[in-house]
Backbone as a ProteinNet text record, in pm:
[ID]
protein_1_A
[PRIMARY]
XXXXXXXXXXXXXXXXXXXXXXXXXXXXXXXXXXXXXXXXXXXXXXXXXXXXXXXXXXXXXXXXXXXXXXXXXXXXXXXXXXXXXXXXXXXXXXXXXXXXXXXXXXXXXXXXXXXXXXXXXXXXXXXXXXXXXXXXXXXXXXXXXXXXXXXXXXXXXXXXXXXXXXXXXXXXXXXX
[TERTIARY]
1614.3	1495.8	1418.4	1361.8	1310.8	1162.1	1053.8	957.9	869.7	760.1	673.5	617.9	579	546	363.7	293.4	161.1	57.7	149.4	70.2	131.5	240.9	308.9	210.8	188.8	100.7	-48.9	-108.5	-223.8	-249.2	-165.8	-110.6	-63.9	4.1	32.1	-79.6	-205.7	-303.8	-346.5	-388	-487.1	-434.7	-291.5	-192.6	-237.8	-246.5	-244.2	-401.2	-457.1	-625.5	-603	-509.7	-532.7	-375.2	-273.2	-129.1	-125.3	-150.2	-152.4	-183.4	-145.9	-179.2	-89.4	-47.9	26.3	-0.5	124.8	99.3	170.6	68	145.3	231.9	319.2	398.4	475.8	474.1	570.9	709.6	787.3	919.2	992.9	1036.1	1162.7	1036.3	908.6	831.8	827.4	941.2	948.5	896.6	914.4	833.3	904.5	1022.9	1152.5	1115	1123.9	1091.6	945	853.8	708	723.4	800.5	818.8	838.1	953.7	1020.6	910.6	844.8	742.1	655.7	629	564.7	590.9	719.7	837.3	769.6	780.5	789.3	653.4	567.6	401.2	431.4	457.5	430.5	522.6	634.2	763.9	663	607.2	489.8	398.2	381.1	253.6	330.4	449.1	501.1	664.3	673.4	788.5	955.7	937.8	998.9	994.2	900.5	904.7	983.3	1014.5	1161.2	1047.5	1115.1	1100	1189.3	1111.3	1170.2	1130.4	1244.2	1221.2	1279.5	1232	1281.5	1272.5	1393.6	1409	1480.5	1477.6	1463.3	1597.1	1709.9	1861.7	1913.6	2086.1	2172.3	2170.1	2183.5	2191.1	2065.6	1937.7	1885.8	1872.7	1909.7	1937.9	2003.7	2163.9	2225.7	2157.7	2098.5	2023.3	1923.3	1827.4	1782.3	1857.2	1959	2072.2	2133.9	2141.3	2233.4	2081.4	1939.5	1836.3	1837.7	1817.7	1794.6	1886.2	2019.7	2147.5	2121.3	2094.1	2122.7	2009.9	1898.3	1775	1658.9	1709.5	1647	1701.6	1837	1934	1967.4	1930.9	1971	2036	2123.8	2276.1	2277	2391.4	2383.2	2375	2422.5	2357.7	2247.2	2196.7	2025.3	1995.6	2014.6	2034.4	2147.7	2051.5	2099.6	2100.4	2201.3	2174.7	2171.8	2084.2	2079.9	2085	2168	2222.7	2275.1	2316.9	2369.2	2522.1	2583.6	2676.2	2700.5	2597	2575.9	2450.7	2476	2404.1	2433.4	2373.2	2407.7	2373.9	2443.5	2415.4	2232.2	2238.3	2119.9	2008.3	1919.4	1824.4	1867.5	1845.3	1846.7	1694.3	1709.2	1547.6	1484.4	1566.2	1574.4	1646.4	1595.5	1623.1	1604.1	1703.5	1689.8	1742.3	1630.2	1673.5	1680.2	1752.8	1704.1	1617.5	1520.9	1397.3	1464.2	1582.8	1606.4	1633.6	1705	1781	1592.8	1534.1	1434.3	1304.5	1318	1228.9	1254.5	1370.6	1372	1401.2	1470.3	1447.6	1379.4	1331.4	1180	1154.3	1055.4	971.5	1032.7	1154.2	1220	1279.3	1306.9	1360.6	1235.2	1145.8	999.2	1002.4	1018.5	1054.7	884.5	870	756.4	692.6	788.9	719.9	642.2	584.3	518.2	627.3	606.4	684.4	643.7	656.4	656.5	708.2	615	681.3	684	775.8	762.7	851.6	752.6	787.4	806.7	927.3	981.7	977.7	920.4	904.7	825.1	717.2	618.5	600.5	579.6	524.5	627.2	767.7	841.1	810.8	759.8	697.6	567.1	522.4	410.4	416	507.9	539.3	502.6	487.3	469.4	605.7	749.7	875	871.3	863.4	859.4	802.8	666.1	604.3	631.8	749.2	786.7	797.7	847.5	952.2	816.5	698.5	592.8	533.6	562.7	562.2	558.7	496.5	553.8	402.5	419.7	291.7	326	292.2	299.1	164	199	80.4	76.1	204.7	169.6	225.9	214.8	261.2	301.2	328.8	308.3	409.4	360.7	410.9	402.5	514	558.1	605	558.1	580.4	535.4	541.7	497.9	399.4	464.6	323.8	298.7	216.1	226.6	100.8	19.9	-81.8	-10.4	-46.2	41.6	-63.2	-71.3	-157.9	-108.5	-183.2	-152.1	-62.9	-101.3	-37.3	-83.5	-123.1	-227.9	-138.2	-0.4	67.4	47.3	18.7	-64.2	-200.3	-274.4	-395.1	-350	-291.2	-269.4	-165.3	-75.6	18	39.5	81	57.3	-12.6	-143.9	-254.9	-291.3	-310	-323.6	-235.1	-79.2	-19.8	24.2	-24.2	14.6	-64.8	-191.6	-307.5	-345.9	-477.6	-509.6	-417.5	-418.4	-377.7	-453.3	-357.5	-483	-408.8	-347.2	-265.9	-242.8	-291.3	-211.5	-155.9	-39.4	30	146.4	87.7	99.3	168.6	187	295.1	202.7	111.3	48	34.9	0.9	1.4	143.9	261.2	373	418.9
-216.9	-212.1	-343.2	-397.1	-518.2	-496.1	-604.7	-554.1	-630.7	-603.9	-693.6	-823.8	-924.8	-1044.7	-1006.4	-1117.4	-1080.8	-1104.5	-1161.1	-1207.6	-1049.4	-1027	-849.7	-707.1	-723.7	-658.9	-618.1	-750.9	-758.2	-739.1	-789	-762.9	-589.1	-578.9	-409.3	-330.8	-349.5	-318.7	-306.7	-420.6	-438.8	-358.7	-357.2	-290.9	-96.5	-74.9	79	123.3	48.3	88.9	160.8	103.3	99.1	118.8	120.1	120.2	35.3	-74.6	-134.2	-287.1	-366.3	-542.9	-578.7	-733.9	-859.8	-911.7	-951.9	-1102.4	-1236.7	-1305	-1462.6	-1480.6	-1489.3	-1589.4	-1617.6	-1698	-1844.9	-1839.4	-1911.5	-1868.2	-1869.6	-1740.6	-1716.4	-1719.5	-1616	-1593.8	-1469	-1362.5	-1247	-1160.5	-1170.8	-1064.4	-968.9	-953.1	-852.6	-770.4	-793.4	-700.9	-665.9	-706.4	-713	-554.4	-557	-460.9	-337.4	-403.1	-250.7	-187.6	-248.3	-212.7	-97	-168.8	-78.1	40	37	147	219.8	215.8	313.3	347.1	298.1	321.8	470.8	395.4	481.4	637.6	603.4	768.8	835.1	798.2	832.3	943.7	913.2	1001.1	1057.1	1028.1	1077.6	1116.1	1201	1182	1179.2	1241.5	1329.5	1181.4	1095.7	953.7	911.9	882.8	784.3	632.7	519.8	330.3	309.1	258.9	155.5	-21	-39.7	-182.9	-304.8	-399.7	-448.6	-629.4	-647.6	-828.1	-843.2	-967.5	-1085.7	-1142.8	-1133.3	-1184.6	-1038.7	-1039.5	-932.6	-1018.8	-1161.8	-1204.2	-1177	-1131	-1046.1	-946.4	-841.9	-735.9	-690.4	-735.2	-767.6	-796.9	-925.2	-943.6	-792.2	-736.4	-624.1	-520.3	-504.1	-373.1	-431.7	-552.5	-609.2	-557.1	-634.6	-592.6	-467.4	-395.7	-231.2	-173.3	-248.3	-138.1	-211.5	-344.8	-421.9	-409.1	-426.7	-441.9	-351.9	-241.2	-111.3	5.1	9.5	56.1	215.6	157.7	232.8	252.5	374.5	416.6	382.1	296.7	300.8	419.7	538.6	642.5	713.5	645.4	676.2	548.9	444.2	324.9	355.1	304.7	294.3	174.2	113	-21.5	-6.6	-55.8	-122.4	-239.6	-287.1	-415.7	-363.5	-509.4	-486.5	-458.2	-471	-391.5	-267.4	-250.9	-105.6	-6.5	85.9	210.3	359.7	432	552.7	595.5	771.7	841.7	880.5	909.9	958.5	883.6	909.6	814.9	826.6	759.4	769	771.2	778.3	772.3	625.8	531.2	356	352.3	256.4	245.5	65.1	-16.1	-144.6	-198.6	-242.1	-308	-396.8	-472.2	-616.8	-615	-711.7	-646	-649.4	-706.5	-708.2	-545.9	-468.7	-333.6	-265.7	-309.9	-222.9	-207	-296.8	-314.7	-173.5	-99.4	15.8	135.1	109.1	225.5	240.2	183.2	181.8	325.5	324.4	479.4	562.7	534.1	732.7	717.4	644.4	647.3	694.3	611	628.9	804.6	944.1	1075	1131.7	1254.3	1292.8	1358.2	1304.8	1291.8	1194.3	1162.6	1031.6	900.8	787.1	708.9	559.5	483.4	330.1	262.7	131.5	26.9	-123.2	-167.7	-317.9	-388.6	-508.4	-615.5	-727.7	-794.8	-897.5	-1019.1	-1119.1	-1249	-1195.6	-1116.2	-1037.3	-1122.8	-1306.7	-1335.3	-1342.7	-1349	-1344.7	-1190.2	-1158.8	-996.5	-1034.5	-1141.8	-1179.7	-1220.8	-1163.6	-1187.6	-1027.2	-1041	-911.2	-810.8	-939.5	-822.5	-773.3	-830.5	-837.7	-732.4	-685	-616.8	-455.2	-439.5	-332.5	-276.9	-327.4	-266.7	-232.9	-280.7	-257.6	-75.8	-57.3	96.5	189.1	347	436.2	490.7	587.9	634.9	598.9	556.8	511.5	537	616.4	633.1	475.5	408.4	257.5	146.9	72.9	-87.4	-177.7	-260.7	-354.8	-494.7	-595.3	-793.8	-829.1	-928.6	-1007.7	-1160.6	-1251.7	-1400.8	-1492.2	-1619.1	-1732.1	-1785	-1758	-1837.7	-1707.9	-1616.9	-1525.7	-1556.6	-1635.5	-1696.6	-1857.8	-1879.4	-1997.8	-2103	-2202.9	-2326.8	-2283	-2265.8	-2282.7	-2178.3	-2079.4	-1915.8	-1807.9	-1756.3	-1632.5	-1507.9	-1512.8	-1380.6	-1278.4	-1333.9	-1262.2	-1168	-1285.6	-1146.5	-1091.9	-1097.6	-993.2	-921.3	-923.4	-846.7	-769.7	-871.5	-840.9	-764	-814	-764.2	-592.6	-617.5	-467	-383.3	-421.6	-285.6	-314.5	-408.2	-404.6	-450.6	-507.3	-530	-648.5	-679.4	-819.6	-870.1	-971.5	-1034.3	-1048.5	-927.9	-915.8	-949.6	-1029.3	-1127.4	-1267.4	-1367.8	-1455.6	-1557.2	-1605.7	-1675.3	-1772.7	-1890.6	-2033.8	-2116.7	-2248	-2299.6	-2318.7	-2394.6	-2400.5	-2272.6	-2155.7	-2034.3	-2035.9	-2040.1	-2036.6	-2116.8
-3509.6	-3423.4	-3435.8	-3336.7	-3318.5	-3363.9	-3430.1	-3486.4	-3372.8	-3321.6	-3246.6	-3288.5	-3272	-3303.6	-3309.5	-3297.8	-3305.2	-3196.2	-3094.5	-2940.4	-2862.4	-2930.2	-2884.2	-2916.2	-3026.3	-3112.1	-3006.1	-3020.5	-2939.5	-2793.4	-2736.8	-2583.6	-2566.8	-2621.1	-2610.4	-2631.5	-2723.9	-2768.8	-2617.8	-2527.9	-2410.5	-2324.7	-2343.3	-2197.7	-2189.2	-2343.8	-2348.5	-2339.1	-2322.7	-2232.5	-2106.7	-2013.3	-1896.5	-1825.3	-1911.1	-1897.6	-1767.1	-1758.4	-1626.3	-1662.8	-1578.5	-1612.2	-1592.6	-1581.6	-1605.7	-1694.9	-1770.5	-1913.8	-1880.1	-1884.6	-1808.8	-2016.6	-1984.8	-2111.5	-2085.5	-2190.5	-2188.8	-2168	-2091.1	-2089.3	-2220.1	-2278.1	-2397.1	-2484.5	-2470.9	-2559.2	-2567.3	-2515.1	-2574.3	-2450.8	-2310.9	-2256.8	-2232	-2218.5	-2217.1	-2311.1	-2468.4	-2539.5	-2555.1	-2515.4	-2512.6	-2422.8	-2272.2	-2218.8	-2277.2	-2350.1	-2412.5	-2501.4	-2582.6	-2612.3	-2597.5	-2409.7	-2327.5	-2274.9	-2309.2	-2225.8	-2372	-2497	-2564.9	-2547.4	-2583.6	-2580.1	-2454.5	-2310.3	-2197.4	-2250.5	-2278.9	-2321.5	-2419.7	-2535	-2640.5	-2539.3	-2437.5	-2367.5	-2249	-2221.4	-2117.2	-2142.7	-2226.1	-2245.7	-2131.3	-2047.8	-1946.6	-1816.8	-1842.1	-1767.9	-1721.3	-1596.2	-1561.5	-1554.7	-1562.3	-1570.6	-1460.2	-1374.9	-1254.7	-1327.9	-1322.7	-1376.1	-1242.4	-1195.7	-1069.5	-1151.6	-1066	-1112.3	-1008.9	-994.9	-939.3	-886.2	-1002	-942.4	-1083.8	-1039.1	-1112.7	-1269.1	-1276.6	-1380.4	-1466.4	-1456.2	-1486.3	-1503.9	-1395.7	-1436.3	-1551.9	-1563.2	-1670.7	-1819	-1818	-1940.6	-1979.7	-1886.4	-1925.9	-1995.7	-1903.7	-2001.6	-2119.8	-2134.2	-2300.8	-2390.4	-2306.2	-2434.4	-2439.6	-2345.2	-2391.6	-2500.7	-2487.6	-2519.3	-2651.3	-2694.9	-2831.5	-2898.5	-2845.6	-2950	-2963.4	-2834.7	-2846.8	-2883.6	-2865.6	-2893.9	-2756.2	-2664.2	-2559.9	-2467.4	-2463.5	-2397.8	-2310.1	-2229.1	-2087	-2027.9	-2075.8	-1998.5	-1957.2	-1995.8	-1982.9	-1882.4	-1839.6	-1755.6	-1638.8	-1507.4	-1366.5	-1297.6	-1267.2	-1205.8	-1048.4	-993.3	-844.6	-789.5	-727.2	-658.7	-513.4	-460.3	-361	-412.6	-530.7	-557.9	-616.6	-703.3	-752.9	-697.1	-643.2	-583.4	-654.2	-785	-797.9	-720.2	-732.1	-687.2	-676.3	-827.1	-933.9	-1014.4	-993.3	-1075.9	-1217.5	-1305.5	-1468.7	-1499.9	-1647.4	-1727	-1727.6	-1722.7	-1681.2	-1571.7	-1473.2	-1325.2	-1327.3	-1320.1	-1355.5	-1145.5	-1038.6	-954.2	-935.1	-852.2	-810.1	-706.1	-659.6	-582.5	-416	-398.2	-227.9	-240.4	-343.3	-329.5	-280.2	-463.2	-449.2	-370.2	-262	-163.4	-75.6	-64.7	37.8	-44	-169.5	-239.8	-354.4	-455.9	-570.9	-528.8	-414	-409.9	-426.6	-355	-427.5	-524.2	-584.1	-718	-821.3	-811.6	-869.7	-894.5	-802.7	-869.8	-852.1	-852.5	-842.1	-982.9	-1088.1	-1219.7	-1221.6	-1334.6	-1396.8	-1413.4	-1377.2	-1389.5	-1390.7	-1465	-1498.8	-1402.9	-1399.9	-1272.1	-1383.7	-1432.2	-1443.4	-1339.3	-1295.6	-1233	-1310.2	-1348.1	-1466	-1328.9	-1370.1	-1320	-1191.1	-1188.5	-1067.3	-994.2	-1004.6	-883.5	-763	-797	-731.7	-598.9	-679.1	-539.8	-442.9	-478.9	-395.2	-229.6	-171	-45.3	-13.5	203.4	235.3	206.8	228.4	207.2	79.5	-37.2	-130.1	-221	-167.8	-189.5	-161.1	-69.2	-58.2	-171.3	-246.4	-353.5	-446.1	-465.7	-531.3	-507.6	-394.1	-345.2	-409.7	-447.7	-504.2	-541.4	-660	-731.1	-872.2	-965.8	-1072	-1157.8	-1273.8	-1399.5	-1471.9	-1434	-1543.8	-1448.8	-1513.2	-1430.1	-1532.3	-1478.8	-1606.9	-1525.5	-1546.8	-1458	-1596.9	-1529.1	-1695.5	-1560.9	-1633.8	-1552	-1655.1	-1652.1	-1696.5	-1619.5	-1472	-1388.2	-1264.7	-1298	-1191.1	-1069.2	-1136.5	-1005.1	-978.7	-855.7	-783.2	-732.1	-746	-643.3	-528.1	-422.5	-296.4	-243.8	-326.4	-315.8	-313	-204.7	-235.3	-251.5	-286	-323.8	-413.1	-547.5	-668.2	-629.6	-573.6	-554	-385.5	-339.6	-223.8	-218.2	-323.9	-336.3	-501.9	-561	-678.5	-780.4	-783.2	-836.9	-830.1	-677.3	-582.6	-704.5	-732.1	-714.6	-893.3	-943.3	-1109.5	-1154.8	-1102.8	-1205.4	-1239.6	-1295.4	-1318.3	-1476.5	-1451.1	-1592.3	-1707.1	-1775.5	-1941.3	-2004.8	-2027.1	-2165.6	-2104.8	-2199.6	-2184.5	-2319.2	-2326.7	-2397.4	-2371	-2420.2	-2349.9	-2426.4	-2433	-2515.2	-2639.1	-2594.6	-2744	-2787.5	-2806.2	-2866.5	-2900.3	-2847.7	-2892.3	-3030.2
[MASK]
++++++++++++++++++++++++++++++++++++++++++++++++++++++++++++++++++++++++++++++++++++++++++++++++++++++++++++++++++++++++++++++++++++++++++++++++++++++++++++++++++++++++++++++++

């Protein structure tokens, strides 16, 4: 089991106020597992929870299921992938998309239980298509980026924000 660091520690602290926010950090400063984190915090109060988790390209996706399965230690059977090559049938308890899939399906996967939304590299959702996939009812949220507000980008607060929250963490290189 992976132990939290201390920008993890504190950040998870702010996240479980409000189960909701973005954390700008640093690239390869841990926000993958910072997530998982969150995943447990949220299962802690919800046990019965399904996690929609949405990224960006499959080579991500991928990386998510090696962390889950290696450093959280969780079955692929409990994990569902969505791509334009993979479509289950069935939702799982982890629902890992890429955001073109999860732009039309997220909401129903999302389930009319309680259910988690992370957006991994969120600003990439700051478009109107984009934002589809932001859709659903969700008890938590949670954006993970390095740079999720943009110069000369109003995607974050008109898309973003709305549907995962202001940014209550941040950790930067110098903090790194």
């Amino acid at each position: 089991m992976v132990e939290p660091r201390g920008w993890q520690e504190k950040a998870l602290s702010v996240w479980k106020e409000k189960l909701s926010g973005v954390v700008r950090v640093v690239t390869g400063g841990g926000k993958t597992i910072f997530a998982q984190f969150c995943i447990g915090a949220f299962k802690e109060r919800y046990p019965e929870g399904r996690i929609i988790i949405i990224v960006p390209t499959t080579a991500l996706l991928d990386q998510w299921v090696v962390s889950l399965n290696e450093d959280f230690g969780v079955s692929s059977q409990f994990i569902a992938c969505y791509s334009a090559d993979e479509k289950p049938e069935n939702p799982a308890e982890i629902n890992i998309l890429v955001i073109n899939t999860a732009r039309s399906i997220a909401k129903n996967i999302s389930g009319d239980g309680p259910s988690m939304l992370i957006v991994d590299e969120c600003h990439r959702a700051g478009s109107a298509q984009n934002a589809l996939a932001l859709t659903g009812k969700y008890v938590a949220t949670l954006g993970l980026s390095a740079t999720p507000e943009r110069e000369y980008d109003d995607g974050f607060e008109a898309y973003v924000k709305p549907a995962l929250g202001p940014v209550i963490y941040e950790y930067d290189y110098v903090d790194a």
